[in-house]
C-alpha positions as CSV (number, residue, x, y, z in Angstrom):
1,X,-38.0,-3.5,31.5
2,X,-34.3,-3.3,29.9
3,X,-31.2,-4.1,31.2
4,X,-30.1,-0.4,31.4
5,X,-32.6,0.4,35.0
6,X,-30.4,1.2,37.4
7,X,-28.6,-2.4,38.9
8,X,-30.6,-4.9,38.2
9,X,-34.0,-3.0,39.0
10,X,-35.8,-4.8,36.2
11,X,-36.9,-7.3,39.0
12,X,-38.8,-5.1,40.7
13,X,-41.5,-4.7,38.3
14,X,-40.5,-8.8,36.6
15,X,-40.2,-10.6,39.6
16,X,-43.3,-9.7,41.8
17,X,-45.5,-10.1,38.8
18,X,-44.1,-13.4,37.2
19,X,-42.4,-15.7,39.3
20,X,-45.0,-18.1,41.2
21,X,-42.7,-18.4,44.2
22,X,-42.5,-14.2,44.7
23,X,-43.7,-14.2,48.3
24,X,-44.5,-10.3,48.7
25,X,-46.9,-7.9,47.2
26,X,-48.3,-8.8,44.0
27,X,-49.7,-6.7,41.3
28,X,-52.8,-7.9,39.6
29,X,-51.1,-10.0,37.1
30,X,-54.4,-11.9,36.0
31,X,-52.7,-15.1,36.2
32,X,-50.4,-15.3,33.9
33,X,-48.2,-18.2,34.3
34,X,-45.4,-19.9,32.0
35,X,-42.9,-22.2,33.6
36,X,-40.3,-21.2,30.3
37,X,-40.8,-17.5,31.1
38,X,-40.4,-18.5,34.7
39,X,-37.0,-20.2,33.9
40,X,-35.9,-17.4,31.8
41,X,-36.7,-15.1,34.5
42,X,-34.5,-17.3,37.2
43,X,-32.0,-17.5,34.4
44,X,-31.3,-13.6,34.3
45,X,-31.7,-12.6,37.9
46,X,-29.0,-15.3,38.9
47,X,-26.7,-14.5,35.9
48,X,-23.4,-12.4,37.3
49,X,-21.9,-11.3,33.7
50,X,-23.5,-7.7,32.9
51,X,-23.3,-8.7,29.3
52,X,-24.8,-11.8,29.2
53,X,-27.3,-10.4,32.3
54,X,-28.3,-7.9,29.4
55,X,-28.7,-10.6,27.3
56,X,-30.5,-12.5,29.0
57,X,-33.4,-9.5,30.5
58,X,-33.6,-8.5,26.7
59,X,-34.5,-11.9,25.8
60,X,-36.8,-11.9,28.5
61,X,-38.6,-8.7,27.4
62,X,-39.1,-10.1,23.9
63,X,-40.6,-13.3,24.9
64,X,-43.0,-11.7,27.2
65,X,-44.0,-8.8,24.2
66,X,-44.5,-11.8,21.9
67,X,-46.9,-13.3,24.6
68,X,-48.3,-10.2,25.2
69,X,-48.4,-11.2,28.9
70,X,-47.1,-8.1,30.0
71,X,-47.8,-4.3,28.4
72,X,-44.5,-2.2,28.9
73,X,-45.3,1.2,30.7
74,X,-42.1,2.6,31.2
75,X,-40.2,5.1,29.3
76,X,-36.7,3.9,28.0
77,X,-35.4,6.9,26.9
78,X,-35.1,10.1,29.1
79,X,-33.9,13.0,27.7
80,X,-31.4,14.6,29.1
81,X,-32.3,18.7,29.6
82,X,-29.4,20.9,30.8
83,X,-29.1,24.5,31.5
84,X,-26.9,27.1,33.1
85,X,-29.5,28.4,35.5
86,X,-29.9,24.7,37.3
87,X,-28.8,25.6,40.8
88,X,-30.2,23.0,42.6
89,X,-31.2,19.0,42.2
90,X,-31.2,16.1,43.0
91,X,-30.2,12.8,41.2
92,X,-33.0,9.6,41.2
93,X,-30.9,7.2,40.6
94,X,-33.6,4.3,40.6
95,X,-35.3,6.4,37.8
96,X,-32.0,7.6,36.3
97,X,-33.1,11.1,36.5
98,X,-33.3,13.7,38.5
99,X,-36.4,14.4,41.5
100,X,-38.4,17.1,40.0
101,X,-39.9,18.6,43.2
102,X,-35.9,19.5,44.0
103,X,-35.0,21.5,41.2
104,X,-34.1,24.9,41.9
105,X,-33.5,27.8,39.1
106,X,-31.7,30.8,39.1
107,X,-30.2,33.3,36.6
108,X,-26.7,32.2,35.5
């Protein structure tokens, strides 16, 4: 839930489970509704500056933390292994890291 997923990916998990107009698949939200949270959540998805996008997802995520409507279960930090004897894999970039069924070693 930050402004660094990959484009503006953040909706996929923000969108289906808050916004009362979402008309797909919707995750068992236990019907948490708040027409400001809704606004805010319009308000970032339709904003085209990155910076003030940012801005507006982080004050998103603070005011849905303060509600406690929504428990974060993502990781937002990945670390970053490398090594010499990587010879094959593959970039994820909706989970900004790499598949790890396709990672291939070998002796450098």
């Amino acid at each position: 839930m930050t402004p660094v997923w990959f484009g503006n990916a953040g909706r996929s998990v923000l969108q289906p489970l808050l916004d009362p107009a979402w008309s797909g698949p919707r995750p068992a939200d236990g019907g948490y509704r708040n027409d400001r949270i809704t606004r805010e959540l319009h308000d970032a998805l339709a904003e085209g500056d990155p910076v003030a996008s940012a801005t507006r997802w982080g004050d998103l995520e603070r005011d849905l933390l303060t509600e406690a409507a929504v428990i974060p279960l993502v990781v937002t930090v990945v670390p970053r292994l490398h090594s010499a004897n990587v010879r094959g894999f593959a970039r994820l970039p909706s989970l900004d890291n790499g598949d790890p069924t396709s990672v291939s070693l070998g002796i450098a």
